[in-house]
C-alpha positions in Angstrom: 40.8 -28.8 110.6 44.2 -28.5 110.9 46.3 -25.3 111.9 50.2 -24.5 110.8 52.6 -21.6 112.0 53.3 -19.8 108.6 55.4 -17.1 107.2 58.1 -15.0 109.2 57.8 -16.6 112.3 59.1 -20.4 110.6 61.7 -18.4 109.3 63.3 -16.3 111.8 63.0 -19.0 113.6 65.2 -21.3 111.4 67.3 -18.5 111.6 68.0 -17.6 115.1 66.6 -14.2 114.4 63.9 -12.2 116.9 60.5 -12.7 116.1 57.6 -11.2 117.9 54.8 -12.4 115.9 52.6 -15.7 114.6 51.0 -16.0 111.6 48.8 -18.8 111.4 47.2 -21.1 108.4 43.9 -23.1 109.1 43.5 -25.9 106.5 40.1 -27.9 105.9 37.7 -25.6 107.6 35.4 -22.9 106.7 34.5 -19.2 108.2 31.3 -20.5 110.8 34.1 -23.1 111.8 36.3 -20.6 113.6 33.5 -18.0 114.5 31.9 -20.7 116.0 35.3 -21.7 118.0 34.8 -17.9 119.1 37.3 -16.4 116.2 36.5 -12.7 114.8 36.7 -12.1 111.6 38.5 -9.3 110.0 39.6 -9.7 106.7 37.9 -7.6 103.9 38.9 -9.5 101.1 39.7 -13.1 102.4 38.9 -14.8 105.7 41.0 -13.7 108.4 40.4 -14.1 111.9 42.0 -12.6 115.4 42.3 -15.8 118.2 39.9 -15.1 120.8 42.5 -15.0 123.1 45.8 -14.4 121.8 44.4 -12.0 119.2 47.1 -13.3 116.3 45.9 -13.6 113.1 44.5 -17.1 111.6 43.5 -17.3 107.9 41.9 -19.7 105.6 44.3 -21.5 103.6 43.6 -19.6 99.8 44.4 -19.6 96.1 44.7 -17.0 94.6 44.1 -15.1 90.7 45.5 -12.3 89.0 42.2 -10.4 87.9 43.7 -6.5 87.9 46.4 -4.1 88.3 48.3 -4.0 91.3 48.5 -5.3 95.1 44.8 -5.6 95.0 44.4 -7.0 91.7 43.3 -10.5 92.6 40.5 -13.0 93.3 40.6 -15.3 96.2 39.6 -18.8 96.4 39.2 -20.3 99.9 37.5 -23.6 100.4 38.6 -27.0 103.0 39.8 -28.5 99.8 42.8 -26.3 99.5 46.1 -27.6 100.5 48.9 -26.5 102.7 51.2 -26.7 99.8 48.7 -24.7 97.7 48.5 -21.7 100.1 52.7 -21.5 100.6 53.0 -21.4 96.7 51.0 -18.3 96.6 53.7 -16.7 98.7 56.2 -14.1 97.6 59.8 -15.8 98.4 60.9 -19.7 99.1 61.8 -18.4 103.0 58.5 -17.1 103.6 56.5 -20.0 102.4 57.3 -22.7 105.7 54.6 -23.8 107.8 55.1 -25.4 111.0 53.0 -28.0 112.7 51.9 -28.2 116.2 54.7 -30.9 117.0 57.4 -28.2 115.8 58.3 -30.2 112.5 58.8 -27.7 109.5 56.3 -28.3 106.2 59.2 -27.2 103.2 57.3 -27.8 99.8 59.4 -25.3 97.7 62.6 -24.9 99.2 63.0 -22.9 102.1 65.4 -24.2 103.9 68.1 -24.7 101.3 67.6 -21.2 100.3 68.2 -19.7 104.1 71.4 -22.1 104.4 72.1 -20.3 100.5 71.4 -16.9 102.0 69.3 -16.1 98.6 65.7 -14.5 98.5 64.3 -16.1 95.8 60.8 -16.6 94.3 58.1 -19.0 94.8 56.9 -19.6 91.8 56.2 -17.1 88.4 53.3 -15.8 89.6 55.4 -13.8 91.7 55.3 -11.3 89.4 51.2 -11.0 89.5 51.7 -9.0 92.7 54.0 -5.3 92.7 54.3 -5.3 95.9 56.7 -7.8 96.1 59.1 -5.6 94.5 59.2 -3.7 97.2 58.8 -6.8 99.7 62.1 -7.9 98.5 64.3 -4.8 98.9 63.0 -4.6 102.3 64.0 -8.7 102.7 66.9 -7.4 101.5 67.6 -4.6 103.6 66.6 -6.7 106.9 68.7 -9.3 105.8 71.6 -8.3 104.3 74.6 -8.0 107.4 73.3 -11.7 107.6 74.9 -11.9 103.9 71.9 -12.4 101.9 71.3 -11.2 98.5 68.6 -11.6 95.6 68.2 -14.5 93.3 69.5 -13.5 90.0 66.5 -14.9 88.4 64.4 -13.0 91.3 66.1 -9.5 90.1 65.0 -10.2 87.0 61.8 -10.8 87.8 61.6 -7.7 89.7 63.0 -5.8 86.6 60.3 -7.0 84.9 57.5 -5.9 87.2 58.7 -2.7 86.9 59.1 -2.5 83.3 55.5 -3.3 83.0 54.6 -0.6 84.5 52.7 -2.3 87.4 54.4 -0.8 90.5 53.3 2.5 89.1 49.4 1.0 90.4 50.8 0.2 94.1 48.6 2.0 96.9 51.2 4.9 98.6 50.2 4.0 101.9 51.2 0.4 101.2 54.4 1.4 99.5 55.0 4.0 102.5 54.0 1.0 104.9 57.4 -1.0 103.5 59.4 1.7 103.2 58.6 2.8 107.1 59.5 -1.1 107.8 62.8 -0.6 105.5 64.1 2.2 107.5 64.0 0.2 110.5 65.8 -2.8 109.0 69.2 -3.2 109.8 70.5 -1.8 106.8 68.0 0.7 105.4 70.6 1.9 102.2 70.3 -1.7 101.0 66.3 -1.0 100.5 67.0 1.9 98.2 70.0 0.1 96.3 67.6 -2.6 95.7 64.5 -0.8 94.2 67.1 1.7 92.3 68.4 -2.2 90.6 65.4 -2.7 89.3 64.3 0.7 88.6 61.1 1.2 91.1 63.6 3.6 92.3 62.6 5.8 89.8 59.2 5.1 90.0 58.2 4.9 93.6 61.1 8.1 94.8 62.2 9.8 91.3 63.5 12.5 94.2 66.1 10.1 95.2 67.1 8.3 91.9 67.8 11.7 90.7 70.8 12.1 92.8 72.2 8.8 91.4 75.1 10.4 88.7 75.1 13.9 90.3 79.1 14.8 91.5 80.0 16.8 94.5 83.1 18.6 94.7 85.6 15.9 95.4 87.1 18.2 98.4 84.0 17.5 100.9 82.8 14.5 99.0 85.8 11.8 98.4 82.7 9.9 97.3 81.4 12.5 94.4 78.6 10.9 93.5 75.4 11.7 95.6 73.5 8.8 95.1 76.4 7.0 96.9 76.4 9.9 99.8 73.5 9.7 100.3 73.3 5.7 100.8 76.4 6.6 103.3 74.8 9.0 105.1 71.3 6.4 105.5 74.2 4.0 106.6 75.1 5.7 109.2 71.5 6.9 110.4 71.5 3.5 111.2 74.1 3.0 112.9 73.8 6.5 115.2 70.0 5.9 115.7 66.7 3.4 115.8 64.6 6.4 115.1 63.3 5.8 111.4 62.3 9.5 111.6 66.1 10.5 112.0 66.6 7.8 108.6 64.0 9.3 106.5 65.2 12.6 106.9 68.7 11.3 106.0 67.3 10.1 103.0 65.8 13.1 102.1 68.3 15.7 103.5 69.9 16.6 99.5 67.3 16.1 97.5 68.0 19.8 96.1 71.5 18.2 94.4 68.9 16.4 92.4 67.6 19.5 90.8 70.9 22.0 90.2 71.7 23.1 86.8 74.8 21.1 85.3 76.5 24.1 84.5 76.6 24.7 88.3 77.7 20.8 88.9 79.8 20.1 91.1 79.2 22.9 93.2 74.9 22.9 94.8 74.7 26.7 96.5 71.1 26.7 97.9 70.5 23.0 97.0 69.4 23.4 100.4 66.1 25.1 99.8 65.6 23.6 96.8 65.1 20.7 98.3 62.1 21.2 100.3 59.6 21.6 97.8 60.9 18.1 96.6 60.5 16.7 100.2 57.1 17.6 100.3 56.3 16.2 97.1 57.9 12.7 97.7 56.1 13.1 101.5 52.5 14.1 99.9 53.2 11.1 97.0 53.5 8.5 99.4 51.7 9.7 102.3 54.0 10.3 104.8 53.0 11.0 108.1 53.3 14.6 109.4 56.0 14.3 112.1 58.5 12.4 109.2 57.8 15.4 106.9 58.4 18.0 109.2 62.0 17.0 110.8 63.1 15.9 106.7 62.3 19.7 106.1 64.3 21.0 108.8 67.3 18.8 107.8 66.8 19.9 104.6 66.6 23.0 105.0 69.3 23.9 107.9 71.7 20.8 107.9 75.0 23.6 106.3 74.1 25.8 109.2 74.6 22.8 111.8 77.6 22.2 110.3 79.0 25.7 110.4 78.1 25.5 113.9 81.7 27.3 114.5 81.1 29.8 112.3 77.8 31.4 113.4 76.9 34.6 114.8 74.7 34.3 118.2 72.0 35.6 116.0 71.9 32.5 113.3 72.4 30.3 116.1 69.7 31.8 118.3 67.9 31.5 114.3 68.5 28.1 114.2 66.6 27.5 117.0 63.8 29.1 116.9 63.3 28.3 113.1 63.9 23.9 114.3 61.8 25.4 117.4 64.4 23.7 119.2 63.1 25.5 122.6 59.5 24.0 122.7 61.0 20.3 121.1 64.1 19.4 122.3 63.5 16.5 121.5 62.7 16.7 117.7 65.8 19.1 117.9 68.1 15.7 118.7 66.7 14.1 116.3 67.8 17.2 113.9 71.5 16.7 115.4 71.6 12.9 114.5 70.7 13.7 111.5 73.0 16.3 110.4 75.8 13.9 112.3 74.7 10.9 110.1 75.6 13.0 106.8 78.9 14.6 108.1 79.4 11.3 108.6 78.4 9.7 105.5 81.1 10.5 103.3 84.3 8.2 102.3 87.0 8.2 105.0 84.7 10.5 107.6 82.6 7.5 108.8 84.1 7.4 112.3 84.8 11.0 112.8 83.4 13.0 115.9 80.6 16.0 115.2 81.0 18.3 117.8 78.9 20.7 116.5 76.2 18.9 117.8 77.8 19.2 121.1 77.9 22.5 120.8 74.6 23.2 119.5 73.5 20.9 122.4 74.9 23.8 124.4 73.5 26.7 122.8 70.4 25.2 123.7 71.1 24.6 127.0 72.3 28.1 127.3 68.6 29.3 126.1 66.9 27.2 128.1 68.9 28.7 131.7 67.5 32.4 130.5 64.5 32.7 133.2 61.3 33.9 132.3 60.0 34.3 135.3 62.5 36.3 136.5 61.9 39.1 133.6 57.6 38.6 134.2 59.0 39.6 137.6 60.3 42.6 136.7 56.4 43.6 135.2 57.5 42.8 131.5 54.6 41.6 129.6 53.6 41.4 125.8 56.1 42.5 123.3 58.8 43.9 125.8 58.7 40.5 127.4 59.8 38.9 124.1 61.9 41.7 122.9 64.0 41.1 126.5 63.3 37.0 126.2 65.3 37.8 123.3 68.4 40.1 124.1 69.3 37.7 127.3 69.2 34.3 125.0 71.7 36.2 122.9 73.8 37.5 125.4 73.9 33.7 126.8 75.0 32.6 123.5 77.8 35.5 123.5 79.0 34.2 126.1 79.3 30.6 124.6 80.6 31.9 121.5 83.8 33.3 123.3 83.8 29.9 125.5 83.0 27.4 123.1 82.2 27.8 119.4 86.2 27.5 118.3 87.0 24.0 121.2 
């Protein structure tokens, strides 16, 4: 029995680049060898097992079959006759099919190495197009990698292409394609995931909402960049850079998809692309499984981003709205993830990438202003029930009269 270091953690580090966890290979054993070394198995379709005590994740070296549609369209084969060399070729790209041996010298069957010092993502072998998910694997390879200056194998894209055009992303499991696309946002550059999957057309499969924004002009005033396919790539950009939070990403992602859906006899102009929006933010949420807390800060971007951006403008009544509507009160901190947001796509528009927002410093205000009204001081006074709102009410607005006169025009 022997046992390799495989997969991401060979290849982050060849590159210098945080890793936090092993993936391990066991050649020339079988399952009641490792369960009887104390290993539990957990691995539904092939034999995987968690260490005993480090809990990482040791499988049997494999082969593998294309026997169906999609990620799960395959027959395993694990036996101790199967090779080191065989289990790497089943692997998706060159960089992710390394092993490492337990004196630190690095297995390299298909070309690994070369490709890193290349900076290409490139296949394995052909049967990388057996498996859909690598379609999506890649873009998010992409998107992880790309401010290192890597880019897809031509003959990788076409690959890719290819997949797609056979219609077998359209079988991928939407928690698994939700699963990347969570990973994606986090990468370092999250717009490079979506320009990679719109290349190839999964775009259009996987998020139809966002492709349709691809070819869709803005007025040229606001949007130097007209097209808001491209603004919206900007404005995931700079998500990025204003925030970790892939909740704050998605919902830049997701904050225009009404500009998807207006008439073109209407183009460039999109009045109430804003709340035509949400109903396709729900459907690209309920397609893919998106978890609840993602879903419900994309809506409120959706839905209010123009009135955060017209912070200046409001009447202490729409900003006292705004707040109750993004219950902004009772989740401050969901409401700073609203603000990023709406900051990311100010910002995400040709020559406004490094301008300040102070809207959100002056919505950070109004909520602060909200927040000083006392309750307890009107329960004191024996308000109760509807008269206790009613007056909750009237002092949060005279607060925000007061801010409107000290700071809605600095």
């Amino acid at each position: 029995m022997q046992i390799y270091r495989v997969g991401g953690a060979v290849r982050d580090k060849l590159l210098g680049y945080p890793h936090h966890e092993n993936d391990w290979v066991v050649v020339g054993a079988q399952p009641d060898t490792l369960q009887a070394q104390g290993f539990k198995p957990v691995g539904k379709d092939f034999p995987v097992f968690l260490h005993p005590e480090t809990r990482e994740e040791y499988a049997l070296a494999r082969t593998e079959r294309k026997s169906g549609h999609g990620y799960g369209g395959f027959t395993f084969h694990c036996a101790p006759d199967v090779t080191l060399e065989q289990d790497l070729q089943r692997r998706d790209l060159t960089i992710n099919a390394m092993a490492e041996d337990d004196q630190g010298r690095v297995i390299d069957p298909w070309g690994g190495q070369a490709d890193l010092a290349a900076k290409v993502l490139r296949h394995v072998s052909p049967a990388f197009v057996e498996d859909p998910l690598r379609v999506v694997r890649v873009a998010r390879f992409a998107a992880r990698y790309a401010h290192l200056g890597f880019t897809i194998a031509k003959e990788t894209a076409t690959l890719m292409r290819d997949i797609v055009a056979a219609g077998e992303v359209d079988h991928l499991v939407p928690e698994r394609v939700w699963k990347e696309t969570e990973r994606a946002l986090g990468e370092a550059q999250p717009q490079v995931y979506i320009s990679a999957l719109r290349e190839c057309g999964a775009l259009a499969r996987l998020m139809p909402e966002v492709d349709a924004l691809f070819g869709v002009p803005q007025r040229a005033e606001y949007h130097p960049e007209i097209d808001t396919g491209i603004h919206t790539l900007m404005v995931l950009e700079q998500a990025a850079r204003l925030s970790d939070d892939t909740q704050v990403r998605f919902a830049a992602l997701t904050h225009d998809l009404g500009k998807g859906v207006t008439p073109q006899s209407e183009w460039p102009r999109h009045i109430g692309h804003e709340t035509r929006g949400l109903p396709l933010v729900r459907a690209l949420c309920e397609r893919l499984s998106v978890p609840k807390d993602y879903r419900e800060l994309a809506l409120l971007v959706s839905e209010f981003h123009l009135h955060c951006h017209r912070a200046a403008e409001l009447k202490p009544a729409t900003l006292l709205k705004v707040l109750k509507r993004t219950d902004a009160l009772r989740r401050p901190g969901r409401f700073e993830q609203f603000l990023l947001a709406c900051e990311a796509d100010a910002r995400g528009r040709t020559g406004f990438e490094d301008r300040s927002y102070p809207q959100a410093k002056l919505f950070r205000q109004a909520l602060s202003q909200c927040q000083a009204v006392n309750v307890k001081d009107l329960v004191a006074r024996g308000l109760s029930g509807k008269d206790l709102g009613d007056a909750l009410e009237r002092e949060r607005l005279l607060a925000l009269k007061t801010l409107s006169k000290d700071a809605l025009n600095d």
